[in-house]
Backbone as CSV, one residue per row, in Angstrom:
resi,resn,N_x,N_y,N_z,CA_x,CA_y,CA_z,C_x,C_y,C_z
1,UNK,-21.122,34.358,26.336,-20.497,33.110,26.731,-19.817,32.488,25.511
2,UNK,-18.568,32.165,25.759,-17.640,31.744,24.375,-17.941,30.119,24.268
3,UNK,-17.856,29.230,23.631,-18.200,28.001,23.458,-16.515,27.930,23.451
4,UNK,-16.411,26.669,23.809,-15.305,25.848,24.008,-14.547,25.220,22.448
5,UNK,-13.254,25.645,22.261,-12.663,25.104,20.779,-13.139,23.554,20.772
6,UNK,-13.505,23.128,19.408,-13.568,21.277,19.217,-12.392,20.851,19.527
7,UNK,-12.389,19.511,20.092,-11.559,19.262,20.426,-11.115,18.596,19.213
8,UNK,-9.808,18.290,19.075,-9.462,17.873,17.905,-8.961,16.415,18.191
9,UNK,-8.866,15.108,17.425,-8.178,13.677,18.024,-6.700,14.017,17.884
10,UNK,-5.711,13.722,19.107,-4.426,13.817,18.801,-4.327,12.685,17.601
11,UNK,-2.869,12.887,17.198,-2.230,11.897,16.403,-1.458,10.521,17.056
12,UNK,-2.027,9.916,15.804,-1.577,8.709,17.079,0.221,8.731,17.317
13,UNK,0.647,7.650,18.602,1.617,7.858,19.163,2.118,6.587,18.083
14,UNK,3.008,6.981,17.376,3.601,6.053,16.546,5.116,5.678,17.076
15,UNK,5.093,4.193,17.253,7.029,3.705,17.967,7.732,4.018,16.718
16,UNK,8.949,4.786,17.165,9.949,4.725,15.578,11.422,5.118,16.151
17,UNK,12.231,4.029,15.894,13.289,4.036,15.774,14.202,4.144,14.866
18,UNK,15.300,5.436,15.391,16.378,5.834,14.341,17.394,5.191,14.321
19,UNK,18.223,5.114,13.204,19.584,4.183,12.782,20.435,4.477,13.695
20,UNK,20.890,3.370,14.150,22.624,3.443,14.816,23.077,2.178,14.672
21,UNK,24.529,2.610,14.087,25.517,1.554,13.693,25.027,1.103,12.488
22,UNK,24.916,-0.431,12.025,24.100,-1.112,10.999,23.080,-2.135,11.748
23,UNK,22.030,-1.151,12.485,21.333,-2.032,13.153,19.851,-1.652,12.844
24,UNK,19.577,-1.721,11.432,18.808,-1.619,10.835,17.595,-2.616,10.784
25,UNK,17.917,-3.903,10.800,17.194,-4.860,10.975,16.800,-5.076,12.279
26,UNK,17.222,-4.595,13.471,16.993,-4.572,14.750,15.796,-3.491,14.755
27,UNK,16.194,-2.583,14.197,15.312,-1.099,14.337,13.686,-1.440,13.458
28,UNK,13.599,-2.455,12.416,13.023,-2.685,11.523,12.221,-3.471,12.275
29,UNK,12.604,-4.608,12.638,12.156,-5.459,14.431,10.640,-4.478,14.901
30,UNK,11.912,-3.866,15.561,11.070,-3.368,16.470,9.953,-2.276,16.414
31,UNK,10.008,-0.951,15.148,9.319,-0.741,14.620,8.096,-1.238,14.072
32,UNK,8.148,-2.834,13.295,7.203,-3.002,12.835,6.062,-3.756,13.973
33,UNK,6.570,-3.919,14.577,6.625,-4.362,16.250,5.522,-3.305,17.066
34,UNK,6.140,-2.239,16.690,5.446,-0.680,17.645,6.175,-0.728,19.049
35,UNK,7.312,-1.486,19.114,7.611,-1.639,20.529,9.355,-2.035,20.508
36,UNK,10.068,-1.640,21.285,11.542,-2.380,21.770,11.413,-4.041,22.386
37,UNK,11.745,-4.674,21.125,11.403,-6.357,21.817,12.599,-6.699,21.371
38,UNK,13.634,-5.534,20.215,14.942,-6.738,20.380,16.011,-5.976,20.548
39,UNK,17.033,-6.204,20.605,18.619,-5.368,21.200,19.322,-5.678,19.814
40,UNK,20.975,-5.210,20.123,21.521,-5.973,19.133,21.970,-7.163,20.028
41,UNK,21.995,-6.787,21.384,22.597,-8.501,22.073,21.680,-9.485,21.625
42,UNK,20.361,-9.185,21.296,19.344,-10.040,21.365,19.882,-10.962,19.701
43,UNK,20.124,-10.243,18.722,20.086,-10.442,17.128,21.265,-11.255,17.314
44,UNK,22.426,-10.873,18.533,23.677,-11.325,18.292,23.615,-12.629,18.754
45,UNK,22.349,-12.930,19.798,22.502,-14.584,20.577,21.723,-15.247,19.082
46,UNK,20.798,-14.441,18.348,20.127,-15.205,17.393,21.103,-16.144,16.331
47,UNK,21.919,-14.929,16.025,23.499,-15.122,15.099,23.739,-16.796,15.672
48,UNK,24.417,-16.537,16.959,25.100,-17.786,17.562,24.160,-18.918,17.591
49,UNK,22.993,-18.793,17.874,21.885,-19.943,17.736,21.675,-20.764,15.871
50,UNK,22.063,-19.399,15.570,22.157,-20.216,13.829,23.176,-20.560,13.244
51,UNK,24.449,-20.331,14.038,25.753,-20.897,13.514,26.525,-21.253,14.420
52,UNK,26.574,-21.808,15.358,26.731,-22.256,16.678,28.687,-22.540,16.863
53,UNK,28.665,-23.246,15.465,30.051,-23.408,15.175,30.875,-22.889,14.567
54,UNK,30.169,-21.550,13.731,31.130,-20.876,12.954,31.942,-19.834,13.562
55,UNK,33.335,-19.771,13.648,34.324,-18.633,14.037,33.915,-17.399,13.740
56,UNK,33.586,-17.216,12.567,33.047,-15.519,11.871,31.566,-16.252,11.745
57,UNK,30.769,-15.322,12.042,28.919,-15.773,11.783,29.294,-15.031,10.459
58,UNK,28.130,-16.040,9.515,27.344,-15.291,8.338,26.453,-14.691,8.385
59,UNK,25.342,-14.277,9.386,24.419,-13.371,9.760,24.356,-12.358,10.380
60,UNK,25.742,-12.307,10.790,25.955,-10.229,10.858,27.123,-10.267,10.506
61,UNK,27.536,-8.495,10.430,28.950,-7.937,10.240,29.826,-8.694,10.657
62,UNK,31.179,-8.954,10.430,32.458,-8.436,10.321,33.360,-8.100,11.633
63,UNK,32.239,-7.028,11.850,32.954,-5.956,12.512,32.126,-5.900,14.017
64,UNK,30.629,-6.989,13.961,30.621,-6.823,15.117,29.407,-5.346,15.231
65,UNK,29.073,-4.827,14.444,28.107,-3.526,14.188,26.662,-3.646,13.537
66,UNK,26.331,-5.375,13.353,25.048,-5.536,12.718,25.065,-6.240,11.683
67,UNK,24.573,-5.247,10.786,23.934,-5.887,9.286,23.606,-7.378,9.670
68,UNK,22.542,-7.130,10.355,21.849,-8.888,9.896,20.980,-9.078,8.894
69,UNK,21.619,-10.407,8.572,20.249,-10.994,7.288,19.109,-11.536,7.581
70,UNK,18.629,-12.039,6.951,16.723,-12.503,6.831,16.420,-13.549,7.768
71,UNK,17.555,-13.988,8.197,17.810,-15.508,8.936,17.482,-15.157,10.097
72,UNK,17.891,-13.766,10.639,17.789,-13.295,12.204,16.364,-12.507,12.156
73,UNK,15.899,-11.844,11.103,14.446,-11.143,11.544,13.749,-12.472,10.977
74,UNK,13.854,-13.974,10.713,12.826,-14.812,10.460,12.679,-15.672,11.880
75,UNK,13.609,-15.581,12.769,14.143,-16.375,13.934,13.534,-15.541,14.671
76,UNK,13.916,-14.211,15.048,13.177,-13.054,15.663,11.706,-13.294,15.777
77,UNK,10.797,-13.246,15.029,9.829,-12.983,14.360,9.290,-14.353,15.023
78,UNK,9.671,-15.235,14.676,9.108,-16.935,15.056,9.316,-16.982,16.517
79,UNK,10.163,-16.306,16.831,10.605,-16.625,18.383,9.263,-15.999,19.538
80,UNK,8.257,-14.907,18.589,7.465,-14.349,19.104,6.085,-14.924,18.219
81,UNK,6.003,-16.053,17.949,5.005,-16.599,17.310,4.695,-16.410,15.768
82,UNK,5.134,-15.403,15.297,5.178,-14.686,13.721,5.632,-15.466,12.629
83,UNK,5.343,-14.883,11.421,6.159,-15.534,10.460,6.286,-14.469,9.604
84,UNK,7.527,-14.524,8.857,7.786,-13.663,7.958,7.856,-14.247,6.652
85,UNK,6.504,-13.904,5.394,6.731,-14.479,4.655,7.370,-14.101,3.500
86,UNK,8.084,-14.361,2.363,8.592,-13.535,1.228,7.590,-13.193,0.284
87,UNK,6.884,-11.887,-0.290,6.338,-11.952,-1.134,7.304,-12.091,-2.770
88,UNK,5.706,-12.681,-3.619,6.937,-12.762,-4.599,6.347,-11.426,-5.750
89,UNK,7.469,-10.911,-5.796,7.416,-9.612,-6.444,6.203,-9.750,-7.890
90,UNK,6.457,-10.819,-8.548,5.790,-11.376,-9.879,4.264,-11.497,-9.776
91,UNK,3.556,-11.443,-8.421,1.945,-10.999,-8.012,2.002,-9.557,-8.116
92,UNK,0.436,-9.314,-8.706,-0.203,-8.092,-8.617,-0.016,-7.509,-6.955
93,UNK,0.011,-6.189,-6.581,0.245,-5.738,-5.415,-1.621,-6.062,-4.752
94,UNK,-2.429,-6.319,-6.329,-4.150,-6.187,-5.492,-4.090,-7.234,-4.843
95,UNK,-3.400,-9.048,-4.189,-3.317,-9.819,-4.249,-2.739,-9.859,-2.833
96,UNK,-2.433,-8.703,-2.391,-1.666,-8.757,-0.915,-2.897,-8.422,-0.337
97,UNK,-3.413,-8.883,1.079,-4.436,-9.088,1.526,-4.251,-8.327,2.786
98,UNK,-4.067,-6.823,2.840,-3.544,-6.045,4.054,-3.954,-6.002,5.188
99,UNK,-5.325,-6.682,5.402,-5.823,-6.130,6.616,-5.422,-7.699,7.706
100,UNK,-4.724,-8.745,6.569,-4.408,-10.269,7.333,-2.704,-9.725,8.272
101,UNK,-2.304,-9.021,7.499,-0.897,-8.631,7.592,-0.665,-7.541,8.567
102,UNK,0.457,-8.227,9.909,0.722,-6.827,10.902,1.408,-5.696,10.612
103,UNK,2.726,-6.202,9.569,3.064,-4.828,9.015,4.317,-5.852,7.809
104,UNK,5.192,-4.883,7.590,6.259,-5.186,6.189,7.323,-5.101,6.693
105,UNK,8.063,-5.967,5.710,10.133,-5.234,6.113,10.429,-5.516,5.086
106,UNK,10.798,-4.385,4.422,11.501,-4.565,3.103,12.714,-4.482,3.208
107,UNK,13.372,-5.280,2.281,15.390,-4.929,2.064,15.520,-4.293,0.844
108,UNK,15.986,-2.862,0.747,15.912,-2.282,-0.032,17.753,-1.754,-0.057
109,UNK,18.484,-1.548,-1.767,19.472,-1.059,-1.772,19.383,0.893,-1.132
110,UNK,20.830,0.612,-0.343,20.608,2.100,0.382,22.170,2.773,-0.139
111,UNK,22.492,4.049,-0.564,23.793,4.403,-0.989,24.558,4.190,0.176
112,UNK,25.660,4.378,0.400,26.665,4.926,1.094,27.654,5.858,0.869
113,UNK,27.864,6.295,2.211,28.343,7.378,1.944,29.288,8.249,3.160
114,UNK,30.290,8.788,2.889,31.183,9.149,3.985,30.990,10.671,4.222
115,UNK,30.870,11.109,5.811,29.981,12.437,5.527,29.292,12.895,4.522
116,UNK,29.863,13.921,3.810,28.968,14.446,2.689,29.257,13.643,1.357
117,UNK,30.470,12.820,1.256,30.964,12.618,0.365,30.158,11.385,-0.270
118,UNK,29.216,11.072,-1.557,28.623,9.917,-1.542,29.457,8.841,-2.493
119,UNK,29.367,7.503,-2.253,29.993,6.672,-2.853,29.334,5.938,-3.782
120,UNK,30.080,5.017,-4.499,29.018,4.398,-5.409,29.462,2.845,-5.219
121,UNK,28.930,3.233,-3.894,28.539,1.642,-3.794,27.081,1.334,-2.663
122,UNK,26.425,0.124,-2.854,25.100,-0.057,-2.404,25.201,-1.158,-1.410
123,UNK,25.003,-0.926,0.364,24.450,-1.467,1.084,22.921,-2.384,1.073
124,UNK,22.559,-2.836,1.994,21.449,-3.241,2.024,20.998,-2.893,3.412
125,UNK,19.361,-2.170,2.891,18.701,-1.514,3.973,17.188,-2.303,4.608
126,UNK,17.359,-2.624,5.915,15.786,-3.088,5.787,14.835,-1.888,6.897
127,UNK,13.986,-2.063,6.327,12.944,-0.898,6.354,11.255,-1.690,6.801
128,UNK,10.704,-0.730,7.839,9.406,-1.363,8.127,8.391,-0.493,7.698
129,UNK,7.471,-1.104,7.452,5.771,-0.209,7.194,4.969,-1.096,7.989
130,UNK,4.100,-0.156,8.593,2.864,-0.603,9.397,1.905,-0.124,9.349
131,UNK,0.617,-0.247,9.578,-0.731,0.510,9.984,-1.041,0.843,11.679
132,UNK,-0.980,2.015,12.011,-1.380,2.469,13.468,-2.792,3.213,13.261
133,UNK,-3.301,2.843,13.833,-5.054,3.749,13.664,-5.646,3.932,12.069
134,UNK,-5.447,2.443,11.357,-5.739,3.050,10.003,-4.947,4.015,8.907
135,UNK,-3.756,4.609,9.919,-2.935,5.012,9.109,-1.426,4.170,8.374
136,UNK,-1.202,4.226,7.596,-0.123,2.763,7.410,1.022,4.206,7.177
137,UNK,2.555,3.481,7.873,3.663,4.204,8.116,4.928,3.838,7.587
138,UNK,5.634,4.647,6.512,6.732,4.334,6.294,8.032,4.366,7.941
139,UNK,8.198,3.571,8.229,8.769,3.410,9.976,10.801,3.445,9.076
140,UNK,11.327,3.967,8.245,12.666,3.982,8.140,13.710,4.414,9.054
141,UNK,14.305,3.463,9.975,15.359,3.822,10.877,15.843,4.936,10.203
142,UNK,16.334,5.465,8.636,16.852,7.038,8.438,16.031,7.894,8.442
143,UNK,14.598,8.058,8.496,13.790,8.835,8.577,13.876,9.719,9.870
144,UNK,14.017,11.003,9.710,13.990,11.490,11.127,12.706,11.626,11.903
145,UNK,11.475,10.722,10.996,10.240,10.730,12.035,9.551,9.839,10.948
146,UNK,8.250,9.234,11.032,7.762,8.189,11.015,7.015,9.241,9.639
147,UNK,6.835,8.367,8.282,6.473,9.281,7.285,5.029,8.442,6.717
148,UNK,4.110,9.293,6.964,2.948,9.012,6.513,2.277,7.916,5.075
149,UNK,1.630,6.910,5.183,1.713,6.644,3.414,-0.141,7.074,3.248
150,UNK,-0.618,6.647,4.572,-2.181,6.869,3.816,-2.777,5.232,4.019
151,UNK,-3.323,5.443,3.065,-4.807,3.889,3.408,-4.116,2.859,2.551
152,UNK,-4.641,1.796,1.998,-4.168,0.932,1.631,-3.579,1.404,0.549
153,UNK,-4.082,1.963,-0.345,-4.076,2.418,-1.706,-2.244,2.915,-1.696
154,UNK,-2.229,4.020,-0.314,-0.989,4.329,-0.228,0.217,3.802,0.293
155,UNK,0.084,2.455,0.913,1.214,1.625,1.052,1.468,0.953,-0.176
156,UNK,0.248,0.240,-0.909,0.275,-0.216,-2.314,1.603,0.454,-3.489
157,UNK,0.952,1.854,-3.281,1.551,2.458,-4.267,3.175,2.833,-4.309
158,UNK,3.719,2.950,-2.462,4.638,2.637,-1.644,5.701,1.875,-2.158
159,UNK,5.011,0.214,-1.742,5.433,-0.970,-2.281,5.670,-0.966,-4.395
160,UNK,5.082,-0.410,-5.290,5.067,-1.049,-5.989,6.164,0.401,-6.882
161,UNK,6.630,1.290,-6.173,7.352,1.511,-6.566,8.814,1.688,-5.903
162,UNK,9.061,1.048,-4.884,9.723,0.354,-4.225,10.285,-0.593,-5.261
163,UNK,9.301,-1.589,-5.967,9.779,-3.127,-6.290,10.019,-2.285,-7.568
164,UNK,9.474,-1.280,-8.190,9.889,-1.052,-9.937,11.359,-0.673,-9.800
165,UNK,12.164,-0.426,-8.484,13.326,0.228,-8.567,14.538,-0.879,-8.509
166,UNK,13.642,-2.632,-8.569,14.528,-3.530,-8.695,14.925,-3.537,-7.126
167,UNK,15.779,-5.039,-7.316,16.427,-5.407,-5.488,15.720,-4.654,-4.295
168,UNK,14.559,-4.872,-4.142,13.750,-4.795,-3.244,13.281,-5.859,-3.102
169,UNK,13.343,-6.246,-1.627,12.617,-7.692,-1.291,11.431,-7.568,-0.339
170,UNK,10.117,-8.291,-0.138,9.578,-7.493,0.921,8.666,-9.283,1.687
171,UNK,9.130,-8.522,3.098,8.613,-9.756,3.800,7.231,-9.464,3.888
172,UNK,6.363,-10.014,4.501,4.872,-9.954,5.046,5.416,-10.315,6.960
173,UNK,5.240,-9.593,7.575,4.606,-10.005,9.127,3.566,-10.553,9.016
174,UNK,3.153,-11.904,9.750,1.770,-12.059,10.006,2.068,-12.942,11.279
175,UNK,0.717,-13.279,11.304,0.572,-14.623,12.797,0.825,-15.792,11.737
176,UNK,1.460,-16.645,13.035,1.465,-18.233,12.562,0.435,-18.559,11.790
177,UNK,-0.688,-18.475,12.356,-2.379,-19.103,11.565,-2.844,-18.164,10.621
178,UNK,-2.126,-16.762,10.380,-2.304,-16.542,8.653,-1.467,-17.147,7.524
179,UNK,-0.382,-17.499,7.969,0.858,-17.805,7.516,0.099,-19.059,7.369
180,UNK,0.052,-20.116,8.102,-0.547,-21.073,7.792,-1.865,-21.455,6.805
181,UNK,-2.555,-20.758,7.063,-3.761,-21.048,5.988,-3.752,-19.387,5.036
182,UNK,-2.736,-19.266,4.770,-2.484,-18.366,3.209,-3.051,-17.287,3.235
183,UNK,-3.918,-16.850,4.484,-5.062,-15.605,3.677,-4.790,-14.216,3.966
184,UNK,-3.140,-14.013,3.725,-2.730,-12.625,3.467,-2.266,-12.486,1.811
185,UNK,-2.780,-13.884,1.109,-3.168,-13.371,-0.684,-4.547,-13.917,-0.412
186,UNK,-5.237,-12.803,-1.342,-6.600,-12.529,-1.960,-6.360,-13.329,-3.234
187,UNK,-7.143,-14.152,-3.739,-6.522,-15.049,-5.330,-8.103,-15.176,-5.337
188,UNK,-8.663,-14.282,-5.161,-10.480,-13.940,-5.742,-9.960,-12.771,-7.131
């Protein structure tokens, strides 16, 4: 009589969304999210809610293709009870208090580049990390799949060389009532 293989735990089902257009901050949304909660129509009524009167918005493109700023994932974010706070790069990374925090969005410089051809000039990319089952996830709309970091130690290490590479900014996700009484820093 053969005994039955162990069963093994699948991996968890991680949400991850890939880049289209410059809707990076949408994808960043919703990623850190684990879920589709915003569109770009959604980012675009946010736009008009924060500049109600301006002909060209300052919180996306141009062109009508994205790039939103901090103004629309802080509106986003609040609109679903959240707050996004700025960390300030000048704290120790031991001082971020991970387990208060739902996940990250960093704005990080990203090259550009025309097909193969690369340019030298620098966009701005925002990017999510989260924890799903204890595992914390680099979630990059260019990533062609959701890239592992590990336990705290390994988002830490993530983040802090992230920030040594300069112009990296990184929000905190949390709830209103961490945001409010501070205790996603440890200052023990």
């Amino acid at each position: 009589m053969s005994e039955a293989p162990e069963a093994r735990p699948s991996p968890p089902s991680v949400y991850h969304e890939r880049q289209r257009l410059e809707l990076c901050a949408v994808h960043a949304l919703n990623n850190v999210l684990q879920e589709q909660l915003f569109s770009q129509e959604a980012a675009d009524e946010i736009c008009k809610r924060l500049a109600p009167d301006s002909r060209l918005n300052p919180h996306r493109s141009l062109l009508g293709t994205g790039n939103y700023d901090v103004n629309v994932i802080m509106a986003a974010l609040q609109g679903l009870g959240l707050a996004a706070v700025w960390w300030d790069r000048r704290r120790p990374l031991s001082q971020l208090a991970l387990p208060q925090v739902l996940g990250l969005i960093l704005n990080l410089p990203s090259p550009v580049s025309l097909g193969l051809l690369s340019l030298p000039l620098r966009r701005r990319h925002w990017v999510a990390l989260r924890q799903v089952d204890g595992i914390y996830y680099n979630l990059d709309s260019k990533l062609r799949a959701p890239e592992a970091l590990g336990d705290e130690d390994g988002v830490r290490t993530f983040l802090a060389a992230a920030l040594a590479q300069g112009l990296c900014e990184v929000l905190l996700v949390v709830t209103k009532e961490v945001e409010e009484a501070g205790c996603w820093l440890n200052t023990s």
